[in-house]
ZAMAR-536282 format. One record per residue (C-alpha): residue number from 1; y, x negated, z. Coordinates in steps of 0.05 Angstrom, whole numbers. Layout:
BEGIN
<NUM <Y X Z>> ...
# end
This chain:
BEGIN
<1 <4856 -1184 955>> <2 <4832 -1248 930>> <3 <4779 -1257 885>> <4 <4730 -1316 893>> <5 <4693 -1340 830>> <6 <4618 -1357 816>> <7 <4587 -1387 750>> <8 <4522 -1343 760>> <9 <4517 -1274 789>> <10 <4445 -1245 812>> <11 <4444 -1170 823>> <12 <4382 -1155 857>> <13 <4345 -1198 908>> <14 <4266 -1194 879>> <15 <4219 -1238 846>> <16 <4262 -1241 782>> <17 <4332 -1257 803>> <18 <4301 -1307 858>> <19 <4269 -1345 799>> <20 <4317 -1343 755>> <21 <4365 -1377 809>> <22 <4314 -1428 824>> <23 <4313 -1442 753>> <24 <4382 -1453 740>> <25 <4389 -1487 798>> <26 <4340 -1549 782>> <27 <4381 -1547 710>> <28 <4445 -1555 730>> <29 <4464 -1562 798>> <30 <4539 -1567 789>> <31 <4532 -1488 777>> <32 <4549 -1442 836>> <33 <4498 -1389 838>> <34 <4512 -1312 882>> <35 <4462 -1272 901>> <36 <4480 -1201 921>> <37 <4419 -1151 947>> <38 <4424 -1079 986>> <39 <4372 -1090 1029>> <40 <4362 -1130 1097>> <41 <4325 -1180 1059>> <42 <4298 -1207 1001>> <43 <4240 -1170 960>> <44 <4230 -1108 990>> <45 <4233 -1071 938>> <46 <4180 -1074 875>> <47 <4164 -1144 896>> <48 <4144 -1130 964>> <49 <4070 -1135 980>> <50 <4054 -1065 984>> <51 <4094 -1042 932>> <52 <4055 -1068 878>> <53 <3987 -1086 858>> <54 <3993 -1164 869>> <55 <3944 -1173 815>> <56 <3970 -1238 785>> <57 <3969 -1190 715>> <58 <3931 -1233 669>> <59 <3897 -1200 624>> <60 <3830 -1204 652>> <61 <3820 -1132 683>> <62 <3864 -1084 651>> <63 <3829 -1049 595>> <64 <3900 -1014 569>> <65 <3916 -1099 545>> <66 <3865 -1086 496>> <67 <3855 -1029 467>> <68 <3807 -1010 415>> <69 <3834 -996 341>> <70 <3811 -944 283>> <71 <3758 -994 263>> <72 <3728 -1001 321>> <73 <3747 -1076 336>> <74 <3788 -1098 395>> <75 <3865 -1117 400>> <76 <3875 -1180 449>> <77 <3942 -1207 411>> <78 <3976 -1173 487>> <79 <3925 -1199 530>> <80 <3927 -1266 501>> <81 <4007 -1268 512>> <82 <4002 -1243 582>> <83 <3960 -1290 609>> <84 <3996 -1353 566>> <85 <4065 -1328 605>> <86 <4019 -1321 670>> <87 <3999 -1391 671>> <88 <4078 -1406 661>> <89 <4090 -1377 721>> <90 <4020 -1419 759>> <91 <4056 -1483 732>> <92 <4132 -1474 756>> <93 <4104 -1440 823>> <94 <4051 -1508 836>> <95 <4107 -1558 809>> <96 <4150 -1529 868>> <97 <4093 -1528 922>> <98 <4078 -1603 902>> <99 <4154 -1613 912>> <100 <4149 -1577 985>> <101 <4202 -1525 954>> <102 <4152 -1477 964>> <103 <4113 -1481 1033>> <104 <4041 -1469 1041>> <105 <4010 -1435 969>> <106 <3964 -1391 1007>> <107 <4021 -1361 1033>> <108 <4034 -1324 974>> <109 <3969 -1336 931>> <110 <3898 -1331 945>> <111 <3841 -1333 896>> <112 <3813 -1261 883>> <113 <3759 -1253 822>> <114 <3780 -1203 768>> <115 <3729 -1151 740>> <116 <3737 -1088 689>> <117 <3684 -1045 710>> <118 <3654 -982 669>> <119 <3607 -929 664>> <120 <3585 -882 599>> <121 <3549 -917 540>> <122 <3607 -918 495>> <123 <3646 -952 557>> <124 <3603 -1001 567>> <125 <3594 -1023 487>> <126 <3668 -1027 492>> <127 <3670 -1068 547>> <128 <3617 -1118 514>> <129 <3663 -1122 452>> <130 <3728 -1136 488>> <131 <3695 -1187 522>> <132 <3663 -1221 463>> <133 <3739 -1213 429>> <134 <3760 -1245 492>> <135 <3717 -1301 513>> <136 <3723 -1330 430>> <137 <3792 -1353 451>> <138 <3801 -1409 511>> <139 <3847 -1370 555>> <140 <3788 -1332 558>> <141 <3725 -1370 556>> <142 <3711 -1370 633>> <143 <3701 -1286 629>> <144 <3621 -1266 639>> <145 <3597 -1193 621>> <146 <3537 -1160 649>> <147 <3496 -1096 651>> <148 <3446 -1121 697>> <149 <3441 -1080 762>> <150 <3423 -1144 801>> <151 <3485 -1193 777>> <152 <3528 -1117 789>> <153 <3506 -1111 858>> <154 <3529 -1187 872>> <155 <3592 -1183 833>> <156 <3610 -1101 871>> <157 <3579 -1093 926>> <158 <3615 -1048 961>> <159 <3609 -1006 893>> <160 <3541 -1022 865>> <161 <3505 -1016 931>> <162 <3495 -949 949>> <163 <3500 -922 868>> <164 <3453 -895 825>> <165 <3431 -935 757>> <166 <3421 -872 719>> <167 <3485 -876 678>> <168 <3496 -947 645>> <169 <3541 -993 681>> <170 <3571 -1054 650>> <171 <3625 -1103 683>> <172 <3664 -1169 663>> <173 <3696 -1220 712>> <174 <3737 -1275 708>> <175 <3723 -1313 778>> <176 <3784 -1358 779>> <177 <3836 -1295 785>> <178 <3886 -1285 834>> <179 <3916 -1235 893>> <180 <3997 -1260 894>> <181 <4044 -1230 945>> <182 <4100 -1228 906>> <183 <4155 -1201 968>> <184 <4126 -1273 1010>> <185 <4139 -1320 944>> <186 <4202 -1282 935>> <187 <4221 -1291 1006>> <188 <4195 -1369 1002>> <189 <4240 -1384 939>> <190 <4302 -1349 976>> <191 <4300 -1401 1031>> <192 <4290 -1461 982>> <193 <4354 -1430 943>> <194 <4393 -1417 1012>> <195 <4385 -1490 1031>> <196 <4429 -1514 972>> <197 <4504 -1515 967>> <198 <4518 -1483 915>> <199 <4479 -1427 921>> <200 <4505 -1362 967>> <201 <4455 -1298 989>> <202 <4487 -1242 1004>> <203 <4444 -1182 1041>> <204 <4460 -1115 1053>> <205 <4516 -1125 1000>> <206 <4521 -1065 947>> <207 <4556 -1080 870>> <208 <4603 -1013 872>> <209 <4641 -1048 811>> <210 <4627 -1079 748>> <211 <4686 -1085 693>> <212 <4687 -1138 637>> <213 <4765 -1173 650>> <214 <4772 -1223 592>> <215 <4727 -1281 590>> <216 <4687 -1256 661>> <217 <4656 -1203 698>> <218 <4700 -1174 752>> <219 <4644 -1148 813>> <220 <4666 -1101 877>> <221 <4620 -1122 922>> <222 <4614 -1073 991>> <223 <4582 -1108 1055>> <224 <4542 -1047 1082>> <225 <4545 -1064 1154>> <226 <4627 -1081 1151>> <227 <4645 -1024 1098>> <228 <4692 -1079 1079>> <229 <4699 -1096 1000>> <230 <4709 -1163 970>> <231 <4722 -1174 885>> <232 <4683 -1236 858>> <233 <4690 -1259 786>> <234 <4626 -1283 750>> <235 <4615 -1323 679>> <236 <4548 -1291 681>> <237 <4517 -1236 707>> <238 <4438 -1214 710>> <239 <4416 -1151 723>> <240 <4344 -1155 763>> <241 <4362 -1093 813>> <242 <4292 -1063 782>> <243 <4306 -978 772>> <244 <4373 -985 792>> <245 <4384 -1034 733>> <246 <4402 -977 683>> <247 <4465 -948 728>> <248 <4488 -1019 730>> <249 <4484 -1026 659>> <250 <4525 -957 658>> <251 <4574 -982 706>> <252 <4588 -1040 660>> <253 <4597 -1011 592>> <254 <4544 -1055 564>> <255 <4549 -1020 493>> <256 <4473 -1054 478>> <257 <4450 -1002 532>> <258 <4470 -943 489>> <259 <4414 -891 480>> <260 <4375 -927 541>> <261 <4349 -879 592>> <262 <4293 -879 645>> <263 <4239 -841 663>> <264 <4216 -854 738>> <265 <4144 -856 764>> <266 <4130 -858 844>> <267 <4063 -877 866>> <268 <4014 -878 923>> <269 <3965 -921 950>> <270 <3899 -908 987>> <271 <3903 -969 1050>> <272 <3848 -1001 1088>> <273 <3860 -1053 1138>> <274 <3785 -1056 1154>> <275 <3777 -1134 1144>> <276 <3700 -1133 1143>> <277 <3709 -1086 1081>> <278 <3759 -1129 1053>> <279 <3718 -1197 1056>> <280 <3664 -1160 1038>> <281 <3691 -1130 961>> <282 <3740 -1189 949>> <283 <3750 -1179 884>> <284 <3801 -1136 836>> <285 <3765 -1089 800>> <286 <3795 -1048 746>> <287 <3769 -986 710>> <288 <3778 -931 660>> <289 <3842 -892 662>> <290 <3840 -819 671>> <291 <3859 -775 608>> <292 <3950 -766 601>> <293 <3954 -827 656>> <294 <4008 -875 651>> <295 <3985 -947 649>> <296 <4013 -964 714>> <297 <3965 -909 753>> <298 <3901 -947 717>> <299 <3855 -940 782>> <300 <3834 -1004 809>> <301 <3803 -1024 874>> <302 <3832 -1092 901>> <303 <3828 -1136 960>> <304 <3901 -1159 977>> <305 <3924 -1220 1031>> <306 <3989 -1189 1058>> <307 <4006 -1232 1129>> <308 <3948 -1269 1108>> <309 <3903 -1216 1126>> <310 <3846 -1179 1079>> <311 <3861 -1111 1063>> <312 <3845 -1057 1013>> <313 <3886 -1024 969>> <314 <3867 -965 913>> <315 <3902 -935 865>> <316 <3955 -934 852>> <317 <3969 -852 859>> <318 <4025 -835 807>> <319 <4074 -781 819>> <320 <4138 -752 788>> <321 <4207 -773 827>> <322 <4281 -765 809>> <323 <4298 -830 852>> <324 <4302 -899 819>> <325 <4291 -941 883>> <326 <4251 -916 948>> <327 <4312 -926 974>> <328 <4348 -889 923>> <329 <4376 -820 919>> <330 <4343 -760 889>> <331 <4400 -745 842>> <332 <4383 -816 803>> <333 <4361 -785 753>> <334 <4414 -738 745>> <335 <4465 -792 743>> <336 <4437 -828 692>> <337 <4445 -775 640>> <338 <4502 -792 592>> <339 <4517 -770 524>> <340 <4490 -822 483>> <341 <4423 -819 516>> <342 <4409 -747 527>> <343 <4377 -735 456>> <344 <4321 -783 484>> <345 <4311 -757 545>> <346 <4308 -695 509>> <347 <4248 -730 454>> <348 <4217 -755 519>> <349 <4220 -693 564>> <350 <4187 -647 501>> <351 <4136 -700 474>> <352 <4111 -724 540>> <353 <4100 -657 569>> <354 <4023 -670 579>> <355 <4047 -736 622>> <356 <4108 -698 664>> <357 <4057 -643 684>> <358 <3995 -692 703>> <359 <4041 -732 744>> <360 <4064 -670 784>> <361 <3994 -657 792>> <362 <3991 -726 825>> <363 <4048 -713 867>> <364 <4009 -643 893>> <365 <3945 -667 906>> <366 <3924 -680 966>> <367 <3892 -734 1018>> <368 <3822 -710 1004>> <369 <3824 -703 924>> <370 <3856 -775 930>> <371 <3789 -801 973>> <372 <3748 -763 916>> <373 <3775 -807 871>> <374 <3764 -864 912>> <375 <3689 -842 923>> <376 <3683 -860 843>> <377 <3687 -936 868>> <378 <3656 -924 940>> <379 <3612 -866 949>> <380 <3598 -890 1025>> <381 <3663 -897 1041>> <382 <3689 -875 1111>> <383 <3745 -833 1101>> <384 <3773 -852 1179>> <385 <3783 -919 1149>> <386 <3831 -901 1095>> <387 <3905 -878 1099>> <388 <3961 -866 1047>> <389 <4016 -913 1036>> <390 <4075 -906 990>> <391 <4071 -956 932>> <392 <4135 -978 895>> <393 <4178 -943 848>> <394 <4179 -955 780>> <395 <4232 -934 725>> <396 <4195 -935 656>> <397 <4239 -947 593>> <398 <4264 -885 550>> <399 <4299 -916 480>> <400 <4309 -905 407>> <401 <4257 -917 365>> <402 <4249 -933 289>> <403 <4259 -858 262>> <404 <4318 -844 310>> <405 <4287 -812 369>> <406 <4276 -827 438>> <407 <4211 -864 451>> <408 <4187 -874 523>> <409 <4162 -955 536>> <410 <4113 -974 585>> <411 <4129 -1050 580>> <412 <4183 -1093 607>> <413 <4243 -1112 567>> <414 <4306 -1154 572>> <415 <4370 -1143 555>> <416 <4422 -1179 531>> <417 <4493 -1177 511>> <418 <4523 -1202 447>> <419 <4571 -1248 478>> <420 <4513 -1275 526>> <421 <4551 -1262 593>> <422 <4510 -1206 615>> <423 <4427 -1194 616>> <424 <4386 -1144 650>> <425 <4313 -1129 653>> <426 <4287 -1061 645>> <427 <4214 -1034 659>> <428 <4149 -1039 695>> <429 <4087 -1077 690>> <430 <4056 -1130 679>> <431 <4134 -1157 704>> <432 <4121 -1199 765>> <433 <4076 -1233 737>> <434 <4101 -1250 680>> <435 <4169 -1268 723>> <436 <4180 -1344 695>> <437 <4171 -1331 620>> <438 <4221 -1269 626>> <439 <4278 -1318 661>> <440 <4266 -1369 613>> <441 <4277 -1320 555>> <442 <4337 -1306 591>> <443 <4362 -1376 594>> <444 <4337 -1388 524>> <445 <4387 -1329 500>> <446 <4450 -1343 543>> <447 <4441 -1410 568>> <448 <4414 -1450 503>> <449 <4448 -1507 533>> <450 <4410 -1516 591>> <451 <4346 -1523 555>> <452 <4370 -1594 520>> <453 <4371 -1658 531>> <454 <4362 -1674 608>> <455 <4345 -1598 614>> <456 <4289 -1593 570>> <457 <4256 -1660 608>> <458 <4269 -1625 674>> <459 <4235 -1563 644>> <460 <4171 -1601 621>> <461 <4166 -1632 688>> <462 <4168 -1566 727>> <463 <4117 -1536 668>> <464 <4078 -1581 633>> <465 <4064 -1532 576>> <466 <4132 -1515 564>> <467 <4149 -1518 482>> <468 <4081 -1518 468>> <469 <4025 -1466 462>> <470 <3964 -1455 510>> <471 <3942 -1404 460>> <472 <3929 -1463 412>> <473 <3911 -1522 447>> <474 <3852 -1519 496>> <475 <3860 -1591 526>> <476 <3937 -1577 547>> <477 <3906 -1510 574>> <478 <3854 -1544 614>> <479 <3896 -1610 643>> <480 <3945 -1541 667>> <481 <3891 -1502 686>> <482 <3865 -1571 731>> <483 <3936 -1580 761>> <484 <3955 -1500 779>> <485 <3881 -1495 804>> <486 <3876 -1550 853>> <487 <3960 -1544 875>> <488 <3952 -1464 885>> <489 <3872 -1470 914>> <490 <3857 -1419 864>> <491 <3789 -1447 845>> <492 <3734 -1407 862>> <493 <3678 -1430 915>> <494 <3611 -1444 894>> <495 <3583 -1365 909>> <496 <3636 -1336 866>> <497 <3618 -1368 807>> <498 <3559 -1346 761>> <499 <3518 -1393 711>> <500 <3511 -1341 654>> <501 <3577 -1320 609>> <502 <3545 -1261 585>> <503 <3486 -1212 620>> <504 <3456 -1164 592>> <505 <3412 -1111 627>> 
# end
């Protein structure tokens, strides 16, 4: 059988591998790039629309970025980096829309405000303190807080109208925030990729075989409509297949994998199509997570475009699953167990106890606990208009921690190999989002070369911040914020902004 040869191997056709391709591609063109995915096309699974939250993660709504310490003061340090490596990912993604590598932005972004909202006293002085921690800091300085019913109503009124003001309410938004279908931008980037030479797609293609041969990675790749097997040899290889990134890494020996083990969470989302409703909330609105949650099952009530239509989505529902994919098999898990990582699942399986049994809880419960919950964000909802829809699988990180046992992460992480031929990325949110940074970091660690000289001009073209910190210089972070805004269409219209930063009741 012959074996053909590529510089770069993608496994995985999502948001990640896509960008990392179009990346390398504007680097160095004389490199031939493969892309190999399972399914029919590109981002279907945790990138596709409905599979995810869409949020644009930024910082701005999710209350688990910033949690509160012993002394009672804030922690942003997260926050602040997530939105910096958000506004990478604005930059590259306007740079190619003003190229007309990307078509139309509001084909995959759409302006959406962002709002924590809370209830309970202690919530609500919280609240006011993140949001002073916040707004010192220029990433930040566009967030308002209030407590006054009035400016609530405005800002929630789908969730403000009908409720009582008995029990204090507070909320913070950020009106410039964003709704970002991450399965159309995947698909969008795909086509720019397909249209150059040296790049080849490969759907409903399966890796069945990974071996290190020398100075390259020898692949079995299996065409799943054929059944017919072809061997490819690959310089580099990256891992972006989402949960079924561990049994690659498996597959492959990767000895910096060792230990590694995943936990897998399934989820659920309450769906409304109603566009009235939709236009009407238009916002993302985060809240308080329930007690033993996992971060990713934070509820949150947001308006999504997917087809360029409004729609509703809460939730997300957790649940317990053995698969690692929704199209994965239930005996995932069980696969996954080896002997240098069953100590941690071990750790995991005995110290998260409290988690395992409220996500089984999740799984059980039914339809009309779910729209109970939902009734905590709209208590005149009309339960007709809502139906359940599977959200995306996610396989959280188990590892080795500092004292030798296994620790379970709720983060993202990637993984490299010591000669630099091989990197994968493991874990969950904020991800997406964050999809540019991760690639570069990536690059940065096995492909120093192409961030030099002609590279690292090409990389400050396609992001103007690149090398420097928006953290630390507010006029770089508003010329950025003045190109991604007007490129994307992400500023907000005249009756979604608000005069007053902070409002107080």
């Amino acid at each position: 059988m012959a074996i053909h040869h590529t510089d770069i191997l993608m496994i995985g056709g999502g948001i990640m591998s896509v960008t990392l391709a179009s990346l390398i591609a504007r680097l160095d063109s004389s490199r031939s790039i493969t892309l190999a995915e399972q399914s029919g096309q590109l981002g279907e699974e945790s990138s596709d629309a409905w599979n995810n939250a869409g949020t644009g993660h930024a910082g701005y709504c999710e209350l688990n970025y910033t949690p509160q310490q012993a002394d009672g003061s804030v922690a942003i340090d997260r926050a602040l980096a997530i939105n910096e490596q958000f506004e990478v990912s604005l930059q590259f993604w306007s740079s190619l829309v003003e190229r007309n590598d990307l078509s139309q932005a509001d084909g995959f972004i759409r302006n959406v405000p962002h709002l924590s909202w809370v209830q309970g006293k202690e919530a609500c002085q919280f609240l006011q303190k993140r949001q002073a921690a916040l707004q010192s800091h220029p990433l930040f300085g566009a967030m308002e807080f209030t407590s006054r019913p009035s400016t609530l109503s405005e800002w929630l009124p789908l969730i403000m109208g009908p409720r009582s003001s008995i029990v204090p309410t507070a909320a913070t938004r950020v009106a410039h925030g964003s709704d970002v279908n991450f399965g159309s931008l995947t698909r969008q980037l795909g086509r720019s990729l397909s249209q150059r030479d040296n790049t080849d797609i490969r759907l409903k293609t399966r890796v069945t075989g990974l071996t290190r041969k020398g100075k390259t990675w020898l692949v079995t790749l299996e065409d799943l409509e054929s059944g017919q097997t072809t061997e490819l040899s690959a310089n580099f290889v990256f891992v972006g297949a989402g949960g079924a990134a561990l049994h690659l890494l498996q597959k492959a020996r990767v000895p910096e994998a060792k230990g590694y083990g995943g936990f897998p969470v399934s989820g659920l989302w309450l769906a409304c199509e109603d566009q009235n409703l939709a236009s009407a909330h238009h916002a993302k609105v985060y809240s308080q997570a329930p007690v033993g949650a996992p971060p990713m099952s934070v509820p949150h009530l947001d308006t999504r475009f997917i087809d360029g239509k409004p729609a509703l989505l809460f939730g997300p529902f957790a649940g317990f699953t053995t698969r690692f994919l929704k199209s994965g098999s239930v005996l995932d898990l069980a696969k996954s167990i080896r002997s240098h990582n069953l100590r941690n699942l071990l750790d995991v399986a005995v110290g998260n106890w409290p988690l395992t049994r409220y996500l089984i809880k999740e799984a059980l419960s039914s339809r009309d606990a779910r729209l109970d919950q939902l009734r905590g964000f709209m208590p005149d909802l009309e339960p007709e208009n809502w139906y359940l829809r599977p959200a995306g699988q996610r396989v959280q990180i188990i590892k080795t921690d500092d004292r030798k046992r296994g620790k379970l992460e709720f983060g993202t992480e990637v993984l490299t190999t010591a000669d630099r031929s091989m990197a994968a990325l493991l874990g969950a949110s904020p991800g997406a989002s964050t999809c540019v940074s991760a690639m570069l970091d990536v690059i940065e660690r096995c492909m120093p070369e192409l961030v030099t000289g002609k590279g690292l001009e090409t990389l400050q073209t396609l992001i103007p911040s690149y090398g420097q910190s928006l953290k630390h210089d507010g006029m770089l972070l508003e010329d950025v914020r003045r190109f991604t805004s007007s490129t994307l269409g992400l500023a907000p219209t005249a009756t979604q902004r608000a005069p007053e930063r902070s409002i107080s009741a």
